[in-house]
C-alpha positions in Angstrom: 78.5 66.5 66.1 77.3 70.0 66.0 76.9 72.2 68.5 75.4 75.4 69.1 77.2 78.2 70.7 73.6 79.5 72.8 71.7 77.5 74.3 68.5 78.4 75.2 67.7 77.1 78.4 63.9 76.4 79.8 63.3 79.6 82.4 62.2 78.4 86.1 62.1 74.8 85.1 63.9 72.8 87.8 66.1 76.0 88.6 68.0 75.4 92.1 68.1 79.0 93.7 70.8 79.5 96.6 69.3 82.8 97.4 66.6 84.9 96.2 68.7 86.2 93.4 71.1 83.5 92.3 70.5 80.7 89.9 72.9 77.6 89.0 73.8 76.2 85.7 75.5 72.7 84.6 77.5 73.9 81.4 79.6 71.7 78.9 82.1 73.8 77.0 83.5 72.1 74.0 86.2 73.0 71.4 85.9 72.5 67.9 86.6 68.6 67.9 83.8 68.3 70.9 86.1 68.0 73.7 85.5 69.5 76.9 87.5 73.0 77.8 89.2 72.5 81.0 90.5 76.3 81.8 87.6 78.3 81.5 86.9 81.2 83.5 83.9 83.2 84.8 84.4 86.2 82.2 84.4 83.8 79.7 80.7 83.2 80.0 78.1 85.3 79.2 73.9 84.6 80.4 71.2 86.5 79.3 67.8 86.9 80.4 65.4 89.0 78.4 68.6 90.6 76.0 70.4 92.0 79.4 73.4 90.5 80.4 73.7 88.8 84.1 76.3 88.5 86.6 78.8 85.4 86.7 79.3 85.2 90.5 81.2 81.8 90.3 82.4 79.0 88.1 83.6 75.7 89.7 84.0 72.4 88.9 80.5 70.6 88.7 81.2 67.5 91.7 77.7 67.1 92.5 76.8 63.7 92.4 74.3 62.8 88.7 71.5 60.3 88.0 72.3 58.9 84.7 69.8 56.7 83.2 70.9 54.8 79.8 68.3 53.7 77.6 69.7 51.2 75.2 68.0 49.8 72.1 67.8 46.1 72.4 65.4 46.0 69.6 65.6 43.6 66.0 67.9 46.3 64.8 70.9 46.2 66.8 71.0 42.3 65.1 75.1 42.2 64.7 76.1 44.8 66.7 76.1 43.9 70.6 79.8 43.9 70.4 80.6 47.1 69.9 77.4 48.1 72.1 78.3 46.5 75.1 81.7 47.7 74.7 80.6 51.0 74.5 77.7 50.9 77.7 80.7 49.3 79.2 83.2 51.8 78.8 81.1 54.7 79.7 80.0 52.7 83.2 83.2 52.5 83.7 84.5 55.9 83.5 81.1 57.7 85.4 79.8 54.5 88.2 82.0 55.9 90.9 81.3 59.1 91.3 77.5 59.1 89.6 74.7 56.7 89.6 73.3 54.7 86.5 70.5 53.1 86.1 69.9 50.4 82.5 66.6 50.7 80.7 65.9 48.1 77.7 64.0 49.3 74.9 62.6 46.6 73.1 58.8 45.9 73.5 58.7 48.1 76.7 61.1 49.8 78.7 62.6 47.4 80.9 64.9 47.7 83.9 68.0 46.1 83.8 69.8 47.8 86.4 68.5 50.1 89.1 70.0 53.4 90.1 73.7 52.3 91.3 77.2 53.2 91.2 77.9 49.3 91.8 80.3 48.6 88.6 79.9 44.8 88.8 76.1 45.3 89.4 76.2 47.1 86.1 78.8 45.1 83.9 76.0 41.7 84.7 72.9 44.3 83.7 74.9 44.6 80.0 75.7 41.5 79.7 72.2 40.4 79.5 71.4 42.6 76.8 70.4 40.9 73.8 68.9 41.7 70.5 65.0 41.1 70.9 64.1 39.4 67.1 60.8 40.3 67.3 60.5 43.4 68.7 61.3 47.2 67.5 61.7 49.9 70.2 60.0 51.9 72.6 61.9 55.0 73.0 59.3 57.7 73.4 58.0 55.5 76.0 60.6 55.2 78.0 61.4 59.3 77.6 58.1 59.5 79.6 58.7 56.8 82.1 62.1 57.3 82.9 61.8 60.9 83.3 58.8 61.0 85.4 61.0 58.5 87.4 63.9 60.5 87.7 61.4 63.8 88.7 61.0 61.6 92.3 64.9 61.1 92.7 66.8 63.8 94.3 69.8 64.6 92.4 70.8 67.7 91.5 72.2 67.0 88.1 70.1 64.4 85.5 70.8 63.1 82.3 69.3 60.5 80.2 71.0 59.3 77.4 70.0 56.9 74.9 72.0 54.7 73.1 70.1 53.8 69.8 69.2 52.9 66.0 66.9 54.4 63.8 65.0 50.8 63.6 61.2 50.9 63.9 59.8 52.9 67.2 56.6 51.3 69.0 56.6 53.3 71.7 52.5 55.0 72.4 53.8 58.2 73.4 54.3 61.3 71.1 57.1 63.8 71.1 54.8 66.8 73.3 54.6 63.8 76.0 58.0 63.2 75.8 59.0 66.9 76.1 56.9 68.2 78.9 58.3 65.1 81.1 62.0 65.5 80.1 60.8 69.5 81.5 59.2 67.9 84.5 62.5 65.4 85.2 64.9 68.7 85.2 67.3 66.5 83.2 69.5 66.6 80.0 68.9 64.3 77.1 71.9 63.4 74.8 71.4 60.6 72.3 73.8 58.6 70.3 72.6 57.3 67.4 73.1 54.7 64.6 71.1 56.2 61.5 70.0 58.6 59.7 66.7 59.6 61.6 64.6 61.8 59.0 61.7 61.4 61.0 60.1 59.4 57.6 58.5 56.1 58.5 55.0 56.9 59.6 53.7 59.3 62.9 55.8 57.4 65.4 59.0 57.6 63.6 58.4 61.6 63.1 57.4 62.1 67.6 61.1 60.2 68.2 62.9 62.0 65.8 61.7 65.5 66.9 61.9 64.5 70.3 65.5 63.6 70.0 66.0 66.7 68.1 64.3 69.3 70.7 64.9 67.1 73.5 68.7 67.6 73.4 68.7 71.4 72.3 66.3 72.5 74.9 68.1 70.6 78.1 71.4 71.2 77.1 72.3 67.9 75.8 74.0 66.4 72.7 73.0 64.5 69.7 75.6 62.6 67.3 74.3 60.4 64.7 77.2 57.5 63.3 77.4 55.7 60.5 77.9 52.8 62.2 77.6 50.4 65.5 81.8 51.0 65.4 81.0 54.4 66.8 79.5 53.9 69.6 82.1 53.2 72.2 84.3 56.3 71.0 80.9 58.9 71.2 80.3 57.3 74.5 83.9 57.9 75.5 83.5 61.4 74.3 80.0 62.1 76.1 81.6 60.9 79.6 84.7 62.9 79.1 82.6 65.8 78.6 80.0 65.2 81.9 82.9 64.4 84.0 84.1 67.9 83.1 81.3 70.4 83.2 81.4 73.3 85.1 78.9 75.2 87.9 78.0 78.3 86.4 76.4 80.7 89.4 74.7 83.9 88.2 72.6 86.5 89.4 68.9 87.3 88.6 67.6 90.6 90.0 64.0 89.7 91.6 61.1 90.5 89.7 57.3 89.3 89.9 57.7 88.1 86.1 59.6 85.4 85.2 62.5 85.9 82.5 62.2 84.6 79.2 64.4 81.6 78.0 67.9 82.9 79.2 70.8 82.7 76.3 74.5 81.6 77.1 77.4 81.8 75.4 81.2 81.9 75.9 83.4 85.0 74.7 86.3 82.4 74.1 86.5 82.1 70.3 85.9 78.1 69.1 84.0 77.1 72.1 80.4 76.0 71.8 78.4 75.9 75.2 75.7 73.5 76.1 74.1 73.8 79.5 71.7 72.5 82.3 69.1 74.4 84.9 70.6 72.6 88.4 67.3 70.6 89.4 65.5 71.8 92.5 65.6 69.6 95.0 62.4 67.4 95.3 63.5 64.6 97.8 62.3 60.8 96.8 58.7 60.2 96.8 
């Protein structure tokens, strides 16, 4: 896994304001091996907003409840590896259904639902074990970016994340990587993808819109993207991804007000060998 040290994060997109001058982050510090930092502090982290430095007012523990949706390939090319994919989906339910809730998306022909928003751990140990490899389809990831996101834009949930769970097998999905984009935008949520494959974006138009919108999805909201060698990976990168969103951190800082809006803002940690990744809080939009 790489990971960059600044993120740039998406100015006034789905910021939560607690006052007219205070804006709230969801950040993931990591250490060289991609495990979370658990001692951080608020000197630690630096924002920036137009090249000037803003205040840390507070850094917490992140306990606000998150909507996670996982969209898993159950396309013709996870043929042979269900095991260690529904041992993985399984062990990351596991670890994040009490406290969070998860929703199941299928991916092969069209996005499906297999599970609804829940933190029901039985409800979603049945939803897995009726995934199964789809012979004659490929998958519709793109698709379901849109969908799912502009799903997740009518939840209220102050943190969002969608993660996929994929191959680099064929794509059908109708959408292109702009659509995908601007509704990941919309949602206010992270993407983080974990991926079996190379994804070079070769293989015709539709390949190249999913493999860019993995790639800019996860940079621009703060997410993660590993690519394995192998199905064997998946249930240790999943492990890995829920220790890191059970661990984030509430990163309160102050904006002075201004008529313009501030450029991408720029954070970074001071602590030598960690990497920061983080999240606009999502303003709160209530279900429609």
């Amino acid at each position: 896994m790489s990971a960059a040290a600044v993120v740039l994060i998406a100015a006034g997109v789905g910021i939560r304001a607690q006052s007219a001058r205070e804006q709230t982050l969801f950040v993931s510090a990591l250490d060289a091996s991609g495990e979370p930092v658990l001692d951080l502090s608020a000197n630690e982290i630096v924002v920036l907003e137009n090249g000037a430095r803003r205040e840390v007012l507070r850094l917490t523990p992140a306990t606000e409840p998150m909507d996670i949706a996982l969209l898993v390939d159950n396309s013709a090319a996870v043929d042979g590896d269900l095991v260690p994919l529904r041992r993985a989906l399984t062990a990351f339910v596991d670890a994040m259904s009490r406290e969070h809730r998860i929703a199941i998306f299928g991916l092969a022909a069209r996005p499906t639902i297999f599970a609804e928003y829940t933190g029901d751990v039985e409800r979603l140990h049945a939803a897995i074990g009726l995934l199964f490899p789809d012979s004659q389809s490929g998958m519709t990831l793109l698709d379901a970016l849109v969908e799912v996101s502009r799903g997740l834009e009518r939840r209220d949930a102050t943190r969002a994340a969608l993660i996929a769970v994929i191959t680099d097998g064929q794509e059908l999905g109708h959408e292109d990587d702009r659509s995908a984009l601007d509704a990941l935008r919309r949602a206010g949520a992270s993407l983080h993808a974990v991926g079996v494959g190379q994804f070079t974006g070769t293989g015709g138009d539709t390949m190249r819109y999913r493999d860019l919108a993995l790639a800019q999805g996860t940079r621009d909201t703060g997410g993660r993207f590993d690519t394995l060698l192998n199905s064997l990976g998946w249930p240790r990168a999943l492990e890995q991804l829920a220790r890191e969103l059970s661990s984030q951190y509430k990163v309160v800082y102050g904006r002075p007000e201004s008529l313009i809006p501030p450029d991408p803002a720029e954070v970074s940690s001071t602590r030598p060998g960690v990497a920061v990744r983080a999240t606009p809080a999502r303003a709160s939009r209530g279900a429609r």
